[in-house]
mmCIF file of the N, C-alpha and C atoms, coordinates in Angstrom:
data_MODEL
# 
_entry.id   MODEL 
# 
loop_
_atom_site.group_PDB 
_atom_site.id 
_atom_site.type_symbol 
_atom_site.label_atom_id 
_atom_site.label_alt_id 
_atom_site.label_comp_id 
_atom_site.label_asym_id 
_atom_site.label_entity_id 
_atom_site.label_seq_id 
_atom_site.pdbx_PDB_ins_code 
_atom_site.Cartn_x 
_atom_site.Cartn_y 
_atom_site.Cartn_z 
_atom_site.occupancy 
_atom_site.B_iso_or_equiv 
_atom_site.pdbx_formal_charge 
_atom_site.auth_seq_id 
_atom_site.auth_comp_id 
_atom_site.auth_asym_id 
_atom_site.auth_atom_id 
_atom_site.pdbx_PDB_model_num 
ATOM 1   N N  . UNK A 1 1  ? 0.840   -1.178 0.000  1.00 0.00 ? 1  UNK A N  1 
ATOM 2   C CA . UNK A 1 1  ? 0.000   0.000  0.000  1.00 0.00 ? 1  UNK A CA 1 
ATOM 3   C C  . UNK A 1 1  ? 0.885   1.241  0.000  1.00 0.00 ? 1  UNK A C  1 
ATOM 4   N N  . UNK A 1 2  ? 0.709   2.213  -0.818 1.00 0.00 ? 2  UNK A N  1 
ATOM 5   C CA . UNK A 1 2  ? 1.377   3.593  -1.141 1.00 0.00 ? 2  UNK A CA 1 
ATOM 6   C C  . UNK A 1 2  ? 0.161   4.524  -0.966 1.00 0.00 ? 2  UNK A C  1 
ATOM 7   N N  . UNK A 1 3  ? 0.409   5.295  0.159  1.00 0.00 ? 3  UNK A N  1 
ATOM 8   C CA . UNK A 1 3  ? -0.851  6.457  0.443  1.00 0.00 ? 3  UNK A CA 1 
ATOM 9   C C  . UNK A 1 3  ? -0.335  7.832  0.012  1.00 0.00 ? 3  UNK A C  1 
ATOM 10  N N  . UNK A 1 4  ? -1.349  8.141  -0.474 1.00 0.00 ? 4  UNK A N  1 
ATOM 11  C CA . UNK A 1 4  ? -1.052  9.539  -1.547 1.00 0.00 ? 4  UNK A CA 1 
ATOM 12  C C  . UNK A 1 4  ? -2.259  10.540 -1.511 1.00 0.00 ? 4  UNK A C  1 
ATOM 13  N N  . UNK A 1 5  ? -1.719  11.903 -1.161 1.00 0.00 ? 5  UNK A N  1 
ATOM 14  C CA . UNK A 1 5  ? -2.429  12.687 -1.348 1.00 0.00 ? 5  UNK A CA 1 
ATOM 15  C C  . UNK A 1 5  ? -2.176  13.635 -2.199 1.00 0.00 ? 5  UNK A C  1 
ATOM 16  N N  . UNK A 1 6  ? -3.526  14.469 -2.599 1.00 0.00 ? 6  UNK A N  1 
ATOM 17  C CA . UNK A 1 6  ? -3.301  15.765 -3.102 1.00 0.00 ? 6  UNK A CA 1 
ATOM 18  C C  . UNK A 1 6  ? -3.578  17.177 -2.756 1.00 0.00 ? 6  UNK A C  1 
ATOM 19  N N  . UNK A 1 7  ? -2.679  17.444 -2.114 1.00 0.00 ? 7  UNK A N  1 
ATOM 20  C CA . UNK A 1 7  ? -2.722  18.851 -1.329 1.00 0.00 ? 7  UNK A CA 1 
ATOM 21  C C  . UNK A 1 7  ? -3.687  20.043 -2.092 1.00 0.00 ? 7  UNK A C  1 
ATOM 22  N N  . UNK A 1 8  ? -3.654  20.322 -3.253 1.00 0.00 ? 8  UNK A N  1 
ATOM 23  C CA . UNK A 1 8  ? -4.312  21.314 -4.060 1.00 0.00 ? 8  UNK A CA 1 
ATOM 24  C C  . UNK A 1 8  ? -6.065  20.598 -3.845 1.00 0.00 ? 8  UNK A C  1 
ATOM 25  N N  . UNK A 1 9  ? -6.017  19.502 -3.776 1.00 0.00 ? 9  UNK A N  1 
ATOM 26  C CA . UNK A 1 9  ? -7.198  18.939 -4.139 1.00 0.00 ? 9  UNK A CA 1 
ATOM 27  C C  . UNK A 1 9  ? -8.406  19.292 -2.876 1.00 0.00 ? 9  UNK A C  1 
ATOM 28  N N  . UNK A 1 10 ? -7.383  18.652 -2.202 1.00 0.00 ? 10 UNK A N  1 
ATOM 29  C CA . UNK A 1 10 ? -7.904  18.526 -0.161 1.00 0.00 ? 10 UNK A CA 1 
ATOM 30  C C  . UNK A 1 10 ? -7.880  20.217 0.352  1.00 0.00 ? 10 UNK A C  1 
ATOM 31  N N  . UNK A 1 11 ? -7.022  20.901 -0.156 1.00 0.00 ? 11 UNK A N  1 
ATOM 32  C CA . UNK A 1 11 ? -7.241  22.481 -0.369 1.00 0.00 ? 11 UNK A CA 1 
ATOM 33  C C  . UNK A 1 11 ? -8.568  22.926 -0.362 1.00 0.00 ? 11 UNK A C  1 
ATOM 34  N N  . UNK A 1 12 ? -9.000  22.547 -1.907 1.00 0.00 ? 12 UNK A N  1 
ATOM 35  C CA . UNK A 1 12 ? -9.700  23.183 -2.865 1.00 0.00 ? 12 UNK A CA 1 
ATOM 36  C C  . UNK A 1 12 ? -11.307 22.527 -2.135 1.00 0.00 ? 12 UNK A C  1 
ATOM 37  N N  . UNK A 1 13 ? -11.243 21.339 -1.649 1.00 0.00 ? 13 UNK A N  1 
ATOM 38  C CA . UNK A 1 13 ? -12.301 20.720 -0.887 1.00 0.00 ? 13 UNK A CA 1 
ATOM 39  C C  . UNK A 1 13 ? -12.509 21.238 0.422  1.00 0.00 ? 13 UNK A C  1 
ATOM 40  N N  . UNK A 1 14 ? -11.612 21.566 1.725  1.00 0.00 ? 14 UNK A N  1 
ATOM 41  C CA . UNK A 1 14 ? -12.167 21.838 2.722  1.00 0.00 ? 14 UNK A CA 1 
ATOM 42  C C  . UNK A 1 14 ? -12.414 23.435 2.604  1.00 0.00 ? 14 UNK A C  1 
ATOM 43  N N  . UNK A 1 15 ? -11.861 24.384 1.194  1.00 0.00 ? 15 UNK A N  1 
ATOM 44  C CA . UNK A 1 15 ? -12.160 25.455 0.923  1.00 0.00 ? 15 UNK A CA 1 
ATOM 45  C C  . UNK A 1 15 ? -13.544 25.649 0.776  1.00 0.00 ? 15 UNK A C  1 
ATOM 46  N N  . UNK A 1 16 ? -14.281 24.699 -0.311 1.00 0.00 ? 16 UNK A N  1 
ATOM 47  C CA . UNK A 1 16 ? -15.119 25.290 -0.614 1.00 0.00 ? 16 UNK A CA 1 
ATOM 48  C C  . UNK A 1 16 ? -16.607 24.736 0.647  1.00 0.00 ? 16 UNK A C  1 
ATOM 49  N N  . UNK A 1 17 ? -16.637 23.383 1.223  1.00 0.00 ? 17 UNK A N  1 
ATOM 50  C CA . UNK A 1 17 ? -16.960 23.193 2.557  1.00 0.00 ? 17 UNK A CA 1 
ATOM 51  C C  . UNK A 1 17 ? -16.787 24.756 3.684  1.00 0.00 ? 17 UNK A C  1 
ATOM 52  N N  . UNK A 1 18 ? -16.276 25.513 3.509  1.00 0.00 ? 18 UNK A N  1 
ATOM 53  C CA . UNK A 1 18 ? -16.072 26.581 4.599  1.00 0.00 ? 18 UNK A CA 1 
ATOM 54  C C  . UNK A 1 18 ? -16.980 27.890 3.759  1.00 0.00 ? 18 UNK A C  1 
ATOM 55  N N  . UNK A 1 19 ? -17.047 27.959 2.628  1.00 0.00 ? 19 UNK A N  1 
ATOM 56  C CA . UNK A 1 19 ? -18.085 29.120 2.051  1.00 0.00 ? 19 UNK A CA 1 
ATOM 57  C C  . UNK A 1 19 ? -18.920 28.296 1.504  1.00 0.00 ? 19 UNK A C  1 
ATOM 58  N N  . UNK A 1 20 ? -19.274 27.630 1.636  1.00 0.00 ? 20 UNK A N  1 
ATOM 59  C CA . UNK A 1 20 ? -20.677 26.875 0.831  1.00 0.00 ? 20 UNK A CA 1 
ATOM 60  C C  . UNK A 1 20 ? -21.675 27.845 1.495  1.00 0.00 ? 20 UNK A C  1 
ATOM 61  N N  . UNK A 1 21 ? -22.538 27.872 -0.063 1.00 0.00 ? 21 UNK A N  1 
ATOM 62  C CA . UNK A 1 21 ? -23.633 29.271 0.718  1.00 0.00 ? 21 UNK A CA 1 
ATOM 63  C C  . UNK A 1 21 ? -22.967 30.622 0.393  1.00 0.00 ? 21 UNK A C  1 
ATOM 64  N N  . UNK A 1 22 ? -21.531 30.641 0.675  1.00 0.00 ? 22 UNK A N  1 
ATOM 65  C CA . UNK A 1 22 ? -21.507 32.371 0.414  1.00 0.00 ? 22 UNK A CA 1 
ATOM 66  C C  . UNK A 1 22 ? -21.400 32.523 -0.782 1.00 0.00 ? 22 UNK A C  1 
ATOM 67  N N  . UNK A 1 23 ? -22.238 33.588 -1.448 1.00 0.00 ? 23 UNK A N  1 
ATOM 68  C CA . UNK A 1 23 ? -21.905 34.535 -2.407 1.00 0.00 ? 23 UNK A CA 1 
ATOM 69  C C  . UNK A 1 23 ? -20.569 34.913 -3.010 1.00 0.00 ? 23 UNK A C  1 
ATOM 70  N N  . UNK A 1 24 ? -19.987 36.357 -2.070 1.00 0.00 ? 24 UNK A N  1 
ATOM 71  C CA . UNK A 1 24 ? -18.968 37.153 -2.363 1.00 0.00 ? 24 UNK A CA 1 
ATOM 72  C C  . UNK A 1 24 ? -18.758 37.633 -1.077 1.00 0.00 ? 24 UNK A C  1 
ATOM 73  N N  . UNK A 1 25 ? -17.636 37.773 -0.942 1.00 0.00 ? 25 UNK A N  1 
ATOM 74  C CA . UNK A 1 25 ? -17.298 38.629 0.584  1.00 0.00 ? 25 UNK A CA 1 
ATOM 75  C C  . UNK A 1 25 ? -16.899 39.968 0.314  1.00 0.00 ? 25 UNK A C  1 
ATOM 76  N N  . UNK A 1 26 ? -16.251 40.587 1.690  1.00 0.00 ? 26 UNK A N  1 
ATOM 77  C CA . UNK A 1 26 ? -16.845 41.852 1.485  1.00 0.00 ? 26 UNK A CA 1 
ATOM 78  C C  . UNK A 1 26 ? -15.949 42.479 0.779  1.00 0.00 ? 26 UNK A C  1 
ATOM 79  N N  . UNK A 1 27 ? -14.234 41.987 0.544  1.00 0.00 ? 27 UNK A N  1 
ATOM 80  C CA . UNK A 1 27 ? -13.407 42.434 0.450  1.00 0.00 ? 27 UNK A CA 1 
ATOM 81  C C  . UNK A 1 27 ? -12.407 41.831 0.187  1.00 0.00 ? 27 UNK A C  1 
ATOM 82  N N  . UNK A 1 28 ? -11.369 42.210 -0.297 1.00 0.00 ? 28 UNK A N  1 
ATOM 83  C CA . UNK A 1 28 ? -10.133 40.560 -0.527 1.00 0.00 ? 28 UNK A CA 1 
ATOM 84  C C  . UNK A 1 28 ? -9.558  40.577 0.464  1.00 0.00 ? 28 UNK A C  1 
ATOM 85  N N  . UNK A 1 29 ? -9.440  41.708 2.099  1.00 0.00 ? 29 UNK A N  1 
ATOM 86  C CA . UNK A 1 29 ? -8.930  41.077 2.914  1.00 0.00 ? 29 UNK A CA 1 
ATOM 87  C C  . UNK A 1 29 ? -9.741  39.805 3.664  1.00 0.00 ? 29 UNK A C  1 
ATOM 88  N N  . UNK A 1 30 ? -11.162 40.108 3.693  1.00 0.00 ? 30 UNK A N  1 
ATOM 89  C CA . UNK A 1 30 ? -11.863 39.113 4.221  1.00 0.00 ? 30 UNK A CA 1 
ATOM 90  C C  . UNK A 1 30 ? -12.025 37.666 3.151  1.00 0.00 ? 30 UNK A C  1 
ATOM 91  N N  . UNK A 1 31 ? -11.396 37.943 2.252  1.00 0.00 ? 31 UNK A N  1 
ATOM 92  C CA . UNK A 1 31 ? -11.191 36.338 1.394  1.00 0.00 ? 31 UNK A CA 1 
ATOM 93  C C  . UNK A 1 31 ? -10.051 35.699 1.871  1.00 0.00 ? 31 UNK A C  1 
ATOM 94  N N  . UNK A 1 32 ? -8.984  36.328 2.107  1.00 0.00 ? 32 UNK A N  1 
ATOM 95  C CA . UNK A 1 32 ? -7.371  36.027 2.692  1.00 0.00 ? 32 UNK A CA 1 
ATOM 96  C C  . UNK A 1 32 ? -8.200  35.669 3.745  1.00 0.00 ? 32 UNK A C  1 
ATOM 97  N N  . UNK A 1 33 ? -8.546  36.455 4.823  1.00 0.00 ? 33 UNK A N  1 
ATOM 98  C CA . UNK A 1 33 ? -8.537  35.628 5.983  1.00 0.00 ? 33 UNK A CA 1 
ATOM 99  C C  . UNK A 1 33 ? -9.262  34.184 6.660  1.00 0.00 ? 33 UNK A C  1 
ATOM 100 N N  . UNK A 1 34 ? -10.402 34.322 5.487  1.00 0.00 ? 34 UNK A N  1 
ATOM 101 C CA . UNK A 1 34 ? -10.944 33.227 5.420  1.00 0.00 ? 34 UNK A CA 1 
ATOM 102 C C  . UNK A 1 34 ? -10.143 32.186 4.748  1.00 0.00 ? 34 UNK A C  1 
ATOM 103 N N  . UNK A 1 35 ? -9.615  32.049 4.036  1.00 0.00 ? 35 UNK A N  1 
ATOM 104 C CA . UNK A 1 35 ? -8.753  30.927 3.328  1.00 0.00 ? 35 UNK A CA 1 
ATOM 105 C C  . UNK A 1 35 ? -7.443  30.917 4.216  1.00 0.00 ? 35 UNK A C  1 
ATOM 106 N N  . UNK A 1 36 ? -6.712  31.483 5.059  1.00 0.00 ? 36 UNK A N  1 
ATOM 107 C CA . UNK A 1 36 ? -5.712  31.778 6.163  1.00 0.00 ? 36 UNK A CA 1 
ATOM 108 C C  . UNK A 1 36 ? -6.523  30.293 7.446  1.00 0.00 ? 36 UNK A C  1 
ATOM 109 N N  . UNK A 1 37 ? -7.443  31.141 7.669  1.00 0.00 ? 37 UNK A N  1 
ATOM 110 C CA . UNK A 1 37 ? -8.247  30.617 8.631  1.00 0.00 ? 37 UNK A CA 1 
ATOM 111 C C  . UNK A 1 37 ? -8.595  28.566 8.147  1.00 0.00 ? 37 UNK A C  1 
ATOM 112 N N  . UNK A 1 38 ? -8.555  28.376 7.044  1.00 0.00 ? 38 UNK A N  1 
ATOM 113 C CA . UNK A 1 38 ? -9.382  27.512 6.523  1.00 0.00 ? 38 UNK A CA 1 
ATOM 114 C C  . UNK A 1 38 ? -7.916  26.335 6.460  1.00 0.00 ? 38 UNK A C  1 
ATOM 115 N N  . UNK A 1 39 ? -6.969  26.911 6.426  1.00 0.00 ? 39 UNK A N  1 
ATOM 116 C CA . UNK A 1 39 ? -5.586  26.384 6.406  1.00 0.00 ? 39 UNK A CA 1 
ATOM 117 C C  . UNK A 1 39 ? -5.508  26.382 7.154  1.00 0.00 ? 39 UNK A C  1 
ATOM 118 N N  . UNK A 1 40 ? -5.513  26.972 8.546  1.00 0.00 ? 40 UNK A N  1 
ATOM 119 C CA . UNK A 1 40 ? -4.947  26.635 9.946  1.00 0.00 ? 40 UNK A CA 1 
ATOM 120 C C  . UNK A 1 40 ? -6.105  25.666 10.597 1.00 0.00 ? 40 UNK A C  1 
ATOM 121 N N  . UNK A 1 41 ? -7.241  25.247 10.152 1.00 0.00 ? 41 UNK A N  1 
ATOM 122 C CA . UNK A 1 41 ? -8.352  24.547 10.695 1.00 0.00 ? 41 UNK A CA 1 
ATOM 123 C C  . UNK A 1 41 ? -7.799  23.417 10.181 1.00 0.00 ? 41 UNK A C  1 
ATOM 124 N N  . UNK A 1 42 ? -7.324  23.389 9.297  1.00 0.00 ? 42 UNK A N  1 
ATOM 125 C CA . UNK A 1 42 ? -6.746  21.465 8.559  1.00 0.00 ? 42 UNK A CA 1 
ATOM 126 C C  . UNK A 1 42 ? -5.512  21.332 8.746  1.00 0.00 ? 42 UNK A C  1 
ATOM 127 N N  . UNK A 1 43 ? -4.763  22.394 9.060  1.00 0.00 ? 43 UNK A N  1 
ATOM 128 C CA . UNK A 1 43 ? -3.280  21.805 9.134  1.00 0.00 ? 43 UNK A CA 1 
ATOM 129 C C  . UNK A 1 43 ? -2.835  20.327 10.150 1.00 0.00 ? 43 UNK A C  1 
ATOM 130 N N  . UNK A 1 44 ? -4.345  19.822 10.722 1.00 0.00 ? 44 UNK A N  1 
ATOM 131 C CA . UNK A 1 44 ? -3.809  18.944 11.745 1.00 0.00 ? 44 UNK A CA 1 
ATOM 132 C C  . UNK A 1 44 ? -3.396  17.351 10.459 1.00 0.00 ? 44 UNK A C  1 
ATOM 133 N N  . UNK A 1 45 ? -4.950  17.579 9.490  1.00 0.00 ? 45 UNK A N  1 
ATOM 134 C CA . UNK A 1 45 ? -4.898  16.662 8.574  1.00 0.00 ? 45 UNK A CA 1 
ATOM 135 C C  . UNK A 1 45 ? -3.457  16.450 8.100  1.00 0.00 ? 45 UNK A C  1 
ATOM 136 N N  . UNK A 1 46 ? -3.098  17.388 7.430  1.00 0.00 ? 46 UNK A N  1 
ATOM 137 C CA . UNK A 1 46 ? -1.624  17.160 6.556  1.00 0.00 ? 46 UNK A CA 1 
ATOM 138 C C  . UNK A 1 46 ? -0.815  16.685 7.105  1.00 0.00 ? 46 UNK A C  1 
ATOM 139 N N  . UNK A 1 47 ? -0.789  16.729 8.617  1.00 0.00 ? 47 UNK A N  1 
ATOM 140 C CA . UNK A 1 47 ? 0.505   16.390 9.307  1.00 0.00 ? 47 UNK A CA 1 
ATOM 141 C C  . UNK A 1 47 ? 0.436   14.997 9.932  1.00 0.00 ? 47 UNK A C  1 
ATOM 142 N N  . UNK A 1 48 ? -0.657  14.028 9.592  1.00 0.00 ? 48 UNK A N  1 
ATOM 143 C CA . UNK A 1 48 ? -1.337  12.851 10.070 1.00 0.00 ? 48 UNK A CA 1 
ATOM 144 C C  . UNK A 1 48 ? -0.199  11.594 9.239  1.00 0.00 ? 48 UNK A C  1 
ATOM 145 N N  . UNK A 1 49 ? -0.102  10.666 9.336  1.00 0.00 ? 49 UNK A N  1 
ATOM 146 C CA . UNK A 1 49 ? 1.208   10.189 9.058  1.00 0.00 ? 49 UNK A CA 1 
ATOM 147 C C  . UNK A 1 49 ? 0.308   9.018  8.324  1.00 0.00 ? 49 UNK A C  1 
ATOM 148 N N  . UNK A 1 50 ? 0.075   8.527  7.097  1.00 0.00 ? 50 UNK A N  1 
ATOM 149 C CA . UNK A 1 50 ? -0.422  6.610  6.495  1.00 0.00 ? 50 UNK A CA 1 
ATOM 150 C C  . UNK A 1 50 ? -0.527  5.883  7.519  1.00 0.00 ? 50 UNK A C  1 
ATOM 151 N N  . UNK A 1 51 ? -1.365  4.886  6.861  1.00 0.00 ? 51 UNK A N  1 
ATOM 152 C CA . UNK A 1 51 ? -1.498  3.680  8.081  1.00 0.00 ? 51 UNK A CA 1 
ATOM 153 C C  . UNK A 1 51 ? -0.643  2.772  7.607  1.00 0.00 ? 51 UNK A C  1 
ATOM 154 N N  . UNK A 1 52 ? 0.549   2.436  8.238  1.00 0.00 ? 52 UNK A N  1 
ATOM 155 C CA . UNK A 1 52 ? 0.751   1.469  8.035  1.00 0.00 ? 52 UNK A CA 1 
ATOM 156 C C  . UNK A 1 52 ? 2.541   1.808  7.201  1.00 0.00 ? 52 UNK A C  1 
ATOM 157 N N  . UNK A 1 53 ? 2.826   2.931  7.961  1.00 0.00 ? 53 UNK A N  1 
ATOM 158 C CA . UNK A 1 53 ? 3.881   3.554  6.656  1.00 0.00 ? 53 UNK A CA 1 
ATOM 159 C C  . UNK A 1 53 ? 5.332   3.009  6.827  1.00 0.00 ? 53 UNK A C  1 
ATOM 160 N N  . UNK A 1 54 ? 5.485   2.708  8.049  1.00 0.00 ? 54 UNK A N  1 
ATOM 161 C CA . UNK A 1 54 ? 6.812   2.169  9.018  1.00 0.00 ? 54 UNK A CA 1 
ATOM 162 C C  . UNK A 1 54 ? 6.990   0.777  8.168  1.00 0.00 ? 54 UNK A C  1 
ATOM 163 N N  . UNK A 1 55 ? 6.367   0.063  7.769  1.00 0.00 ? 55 UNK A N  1 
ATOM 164 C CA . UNK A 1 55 ? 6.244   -1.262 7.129  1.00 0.00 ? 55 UNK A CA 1 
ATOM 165 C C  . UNK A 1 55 ? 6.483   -1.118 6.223  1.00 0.00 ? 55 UNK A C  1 
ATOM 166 N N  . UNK A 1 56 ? 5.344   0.335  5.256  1.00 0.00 ? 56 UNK A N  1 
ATOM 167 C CA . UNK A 1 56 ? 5.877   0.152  3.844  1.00 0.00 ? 56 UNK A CA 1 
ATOM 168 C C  . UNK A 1 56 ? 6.722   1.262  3.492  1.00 0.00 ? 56 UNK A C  1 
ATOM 169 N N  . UNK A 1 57 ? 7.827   1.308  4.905  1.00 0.00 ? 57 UNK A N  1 
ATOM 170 C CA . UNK A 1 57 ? 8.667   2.471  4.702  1.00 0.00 ? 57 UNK A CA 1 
ATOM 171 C C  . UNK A 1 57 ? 9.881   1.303  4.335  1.00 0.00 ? 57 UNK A C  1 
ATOM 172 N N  . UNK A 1 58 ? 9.952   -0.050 5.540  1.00 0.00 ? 58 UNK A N  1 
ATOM 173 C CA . UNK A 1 58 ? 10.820  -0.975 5.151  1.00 0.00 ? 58 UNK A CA 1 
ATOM 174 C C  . UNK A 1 58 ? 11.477  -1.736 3.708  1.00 0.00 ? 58 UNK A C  1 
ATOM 175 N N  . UNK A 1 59 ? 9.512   -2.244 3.482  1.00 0.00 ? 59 UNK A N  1 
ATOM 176 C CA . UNK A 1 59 ? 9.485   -2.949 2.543  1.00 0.00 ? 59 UNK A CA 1 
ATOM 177 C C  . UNK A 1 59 ? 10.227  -2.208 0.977  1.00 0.00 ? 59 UNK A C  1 
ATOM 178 N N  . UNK A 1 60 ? 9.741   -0.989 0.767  1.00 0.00 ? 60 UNK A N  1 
ATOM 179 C CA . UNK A 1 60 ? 10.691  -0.154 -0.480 1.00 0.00 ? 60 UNK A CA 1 
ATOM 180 C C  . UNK A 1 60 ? 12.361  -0.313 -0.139 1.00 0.00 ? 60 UNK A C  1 
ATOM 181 N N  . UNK A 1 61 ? 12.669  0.071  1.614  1.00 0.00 ? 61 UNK A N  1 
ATOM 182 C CA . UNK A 1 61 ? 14.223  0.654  1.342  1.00 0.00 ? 61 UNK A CA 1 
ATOM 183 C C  . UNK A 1 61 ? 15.101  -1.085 1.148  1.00 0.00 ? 61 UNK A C  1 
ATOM 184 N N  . UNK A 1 62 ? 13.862  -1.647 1.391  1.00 0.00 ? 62 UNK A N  1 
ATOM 185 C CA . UNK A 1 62 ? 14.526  -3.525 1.586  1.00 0.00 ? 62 UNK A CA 1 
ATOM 186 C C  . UNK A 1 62 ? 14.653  -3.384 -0.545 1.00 0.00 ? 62 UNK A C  1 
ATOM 187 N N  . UNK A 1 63 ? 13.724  -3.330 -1.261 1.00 0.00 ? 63 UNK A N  1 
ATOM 188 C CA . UNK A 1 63 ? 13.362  -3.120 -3.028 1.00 0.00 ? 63 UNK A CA 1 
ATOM 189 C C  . UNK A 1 63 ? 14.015  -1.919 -3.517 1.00 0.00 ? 63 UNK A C  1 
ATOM 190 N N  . UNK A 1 64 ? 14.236  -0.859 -2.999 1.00 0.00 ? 64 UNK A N  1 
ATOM 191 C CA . UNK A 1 64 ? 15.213  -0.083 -4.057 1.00 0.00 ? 64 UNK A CA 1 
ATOM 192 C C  . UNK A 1 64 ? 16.762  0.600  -3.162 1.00 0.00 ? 64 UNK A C  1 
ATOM 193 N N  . UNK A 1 65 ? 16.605  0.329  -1.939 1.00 0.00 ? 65 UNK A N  1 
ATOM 194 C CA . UNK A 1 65 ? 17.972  0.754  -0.941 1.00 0.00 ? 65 UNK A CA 1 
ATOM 195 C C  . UNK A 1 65 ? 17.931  1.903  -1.280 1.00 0.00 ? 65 UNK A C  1 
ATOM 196 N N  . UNK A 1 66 ? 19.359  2.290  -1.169 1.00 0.00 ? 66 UNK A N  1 
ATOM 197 C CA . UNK A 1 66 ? 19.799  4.100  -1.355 1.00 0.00 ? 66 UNK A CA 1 
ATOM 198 C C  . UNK A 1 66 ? 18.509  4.799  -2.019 1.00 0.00 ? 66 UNK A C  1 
ATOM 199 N N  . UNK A 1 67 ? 18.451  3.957  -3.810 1.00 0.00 ? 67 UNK A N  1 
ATOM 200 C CA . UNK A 1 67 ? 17.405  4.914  -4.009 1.00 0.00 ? 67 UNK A CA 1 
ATOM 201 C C  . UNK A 1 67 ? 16.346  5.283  -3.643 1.00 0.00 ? 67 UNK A C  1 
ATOM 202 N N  . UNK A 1 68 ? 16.001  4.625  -2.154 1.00 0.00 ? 68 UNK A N  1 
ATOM 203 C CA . UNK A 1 68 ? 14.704  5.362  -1.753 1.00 0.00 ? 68 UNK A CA 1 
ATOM 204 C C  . UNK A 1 68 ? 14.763  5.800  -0.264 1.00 0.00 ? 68 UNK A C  1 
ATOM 205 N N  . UNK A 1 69 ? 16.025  5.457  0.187  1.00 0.00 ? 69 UNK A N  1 
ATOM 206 C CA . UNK A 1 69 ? 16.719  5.900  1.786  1.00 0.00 ? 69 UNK A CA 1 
ATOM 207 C C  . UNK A 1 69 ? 16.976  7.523  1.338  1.00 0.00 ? 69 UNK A C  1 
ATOM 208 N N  . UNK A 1 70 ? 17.445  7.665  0.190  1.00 0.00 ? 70 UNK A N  1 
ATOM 209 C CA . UNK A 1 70 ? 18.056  9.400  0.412  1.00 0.00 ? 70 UNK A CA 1 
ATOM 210 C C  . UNK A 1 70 ? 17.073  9.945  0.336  1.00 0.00 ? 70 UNK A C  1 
ATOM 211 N N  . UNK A 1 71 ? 15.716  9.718  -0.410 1.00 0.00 ? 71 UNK A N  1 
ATOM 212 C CA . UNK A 1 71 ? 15.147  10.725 0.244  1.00 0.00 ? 71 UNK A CA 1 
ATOM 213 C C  . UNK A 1 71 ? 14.142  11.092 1.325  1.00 0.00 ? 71 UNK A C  1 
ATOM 214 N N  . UNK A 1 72 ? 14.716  9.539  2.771  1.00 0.00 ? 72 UNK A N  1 
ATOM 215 C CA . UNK A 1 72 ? 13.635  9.957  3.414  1.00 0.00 ? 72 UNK A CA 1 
ATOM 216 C C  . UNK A 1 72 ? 14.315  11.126 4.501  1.00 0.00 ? 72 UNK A C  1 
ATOM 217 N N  . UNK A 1 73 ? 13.169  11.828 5.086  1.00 0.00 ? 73 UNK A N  1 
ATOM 218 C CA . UNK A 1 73 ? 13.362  12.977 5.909  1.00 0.00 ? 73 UNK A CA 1 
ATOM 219 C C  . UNK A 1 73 ? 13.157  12.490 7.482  1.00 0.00 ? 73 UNK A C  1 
ATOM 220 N N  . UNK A 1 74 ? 14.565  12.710 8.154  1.00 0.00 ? 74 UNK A N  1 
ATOM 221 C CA . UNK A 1 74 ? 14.619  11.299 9.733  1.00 0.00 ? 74 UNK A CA 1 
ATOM 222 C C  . UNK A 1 74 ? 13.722  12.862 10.488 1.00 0.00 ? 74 UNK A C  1 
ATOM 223 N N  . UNK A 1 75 ? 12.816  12.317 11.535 1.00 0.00 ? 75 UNK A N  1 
ATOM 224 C CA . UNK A 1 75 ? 12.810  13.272 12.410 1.00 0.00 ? 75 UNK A CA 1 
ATOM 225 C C  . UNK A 1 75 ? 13.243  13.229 13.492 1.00 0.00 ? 75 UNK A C  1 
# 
């Protein structure tokens, strides 16, 4: 299993979930802050880790070694 997201996508979805119903706002600062706001309400999502990733973090570096060790990021 390889879990994959798309950031623009999951964006563009909990964006429009947060103005559903609105029209137009009043102003482009009140569009920034709503889309500011709408990013700091999901940032917990993005940072949520696959199920199961430690395994199929093994199983690749066991199938391609180096080429898939350099680019993981240790924390």
């Amino acid at each position: 299993m390889i879990y994959t997201t798309n950031p623009v996508e999951a964006f563009a979805s909990h964006h429009s979930q947060a103005h559903q119903g609105k029209a137009a706002w009043v102003s482009d600062t009140a569009l920034i802050k709503q889309i500011y706001l709408c990013l700091i309400h999901n940032e917990k999502s993005w940072k949520r880790s696959a199920y199961g990733w430690k395994a199929i973090q093994r199983d690749l570096t066991e199938k391609y070694g180096e080429r898939f060790s350099k680019h993981l990021i240790e924390k």
